[in-house]
N, C-alpha and C positions, 0 to 999 in steps of 0.2 A: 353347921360346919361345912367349910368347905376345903376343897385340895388345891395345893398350891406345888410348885415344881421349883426346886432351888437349882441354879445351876453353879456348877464353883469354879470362878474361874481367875488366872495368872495370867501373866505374859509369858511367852513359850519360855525366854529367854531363863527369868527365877525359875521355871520346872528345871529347866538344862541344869542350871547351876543346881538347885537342891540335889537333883538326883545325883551328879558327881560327884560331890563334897560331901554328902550327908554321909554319917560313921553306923554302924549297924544298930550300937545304941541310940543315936539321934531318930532313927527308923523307926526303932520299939515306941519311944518315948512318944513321936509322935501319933501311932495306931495306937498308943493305951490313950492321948488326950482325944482322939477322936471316939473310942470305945466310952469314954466317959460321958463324952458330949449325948454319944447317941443313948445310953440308959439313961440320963437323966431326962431325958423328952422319948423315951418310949409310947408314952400314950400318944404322941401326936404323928411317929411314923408309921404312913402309910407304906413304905419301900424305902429302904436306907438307903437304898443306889448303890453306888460302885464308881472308881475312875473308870473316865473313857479314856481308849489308845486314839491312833491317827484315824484320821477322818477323811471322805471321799465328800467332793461337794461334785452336786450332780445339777447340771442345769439342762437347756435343750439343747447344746451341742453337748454332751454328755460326760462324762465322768471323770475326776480329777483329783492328784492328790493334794491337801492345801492342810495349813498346819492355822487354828484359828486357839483361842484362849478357855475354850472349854477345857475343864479336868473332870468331873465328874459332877454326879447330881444326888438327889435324895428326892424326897416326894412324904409332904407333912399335910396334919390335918391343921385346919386354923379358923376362928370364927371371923377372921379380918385379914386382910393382908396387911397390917401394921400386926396384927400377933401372929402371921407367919415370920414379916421379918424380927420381930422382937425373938423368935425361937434359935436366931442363927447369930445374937450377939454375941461377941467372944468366942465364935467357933474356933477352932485349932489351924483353920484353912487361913485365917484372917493371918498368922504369923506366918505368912511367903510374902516378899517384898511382893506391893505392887496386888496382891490380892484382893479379893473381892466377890458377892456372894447378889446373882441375881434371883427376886423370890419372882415369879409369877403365879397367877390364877389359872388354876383349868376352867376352862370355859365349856359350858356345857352347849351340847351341840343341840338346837332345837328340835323338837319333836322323836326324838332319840329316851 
């Protein structure tokens, strides 16, 4: 087995729009299909994750604020990364215009 890191991400723009328009019910409904998502693949999260707020990108002239298409992550077990991404078919993230779900590999770090 190994760990894989999904990252969920939008265009800032559908966040803007969901978060203004969505109705308190549209909210619920969407946390209970995500609550479903995540019991049904229990055994494979390693960390359910969480959204991430605004972001600082920091280079060598140093630290800024920038607005990029991350929303949030999670963190699965997978014997492949075709069966990490096969775990995120149909997620609830997938209905935001414009969404989309990167899986990556952790990479183990040599001699570590």
């Amino acid at each position: 087995m190994s760990k894989f890191v999904a990252l969920y991400m939008a265009p800032a723009s559908a966040i803007d729009q969901m978060m203004k328009n969505a109705t308190p019910d549209q909210m619920k409904a969407g946390m209970n299909a995500w609550m479903g998502w995540m019991k049904a693949r229990e055994g494979a999260l390693v960390d359910m994750g969480a959204p991430l707020g605004k972001n600082k990108r920091v280079t060598a002239s140093g630290a800024s604020d920038v607005r990029n298409e991350v929303t949030g992550y999670t963190v699965v077990w997978a014997d492949s990364a075709d069966a990490a991404a096969r775990l995120f078919e149909g997620h609830p993230h997938l209905q935001i215009p414009g969404a989309y779900i990167e899986v990556l590999p952790v990479m183990p770090i040599p001699g570590m």
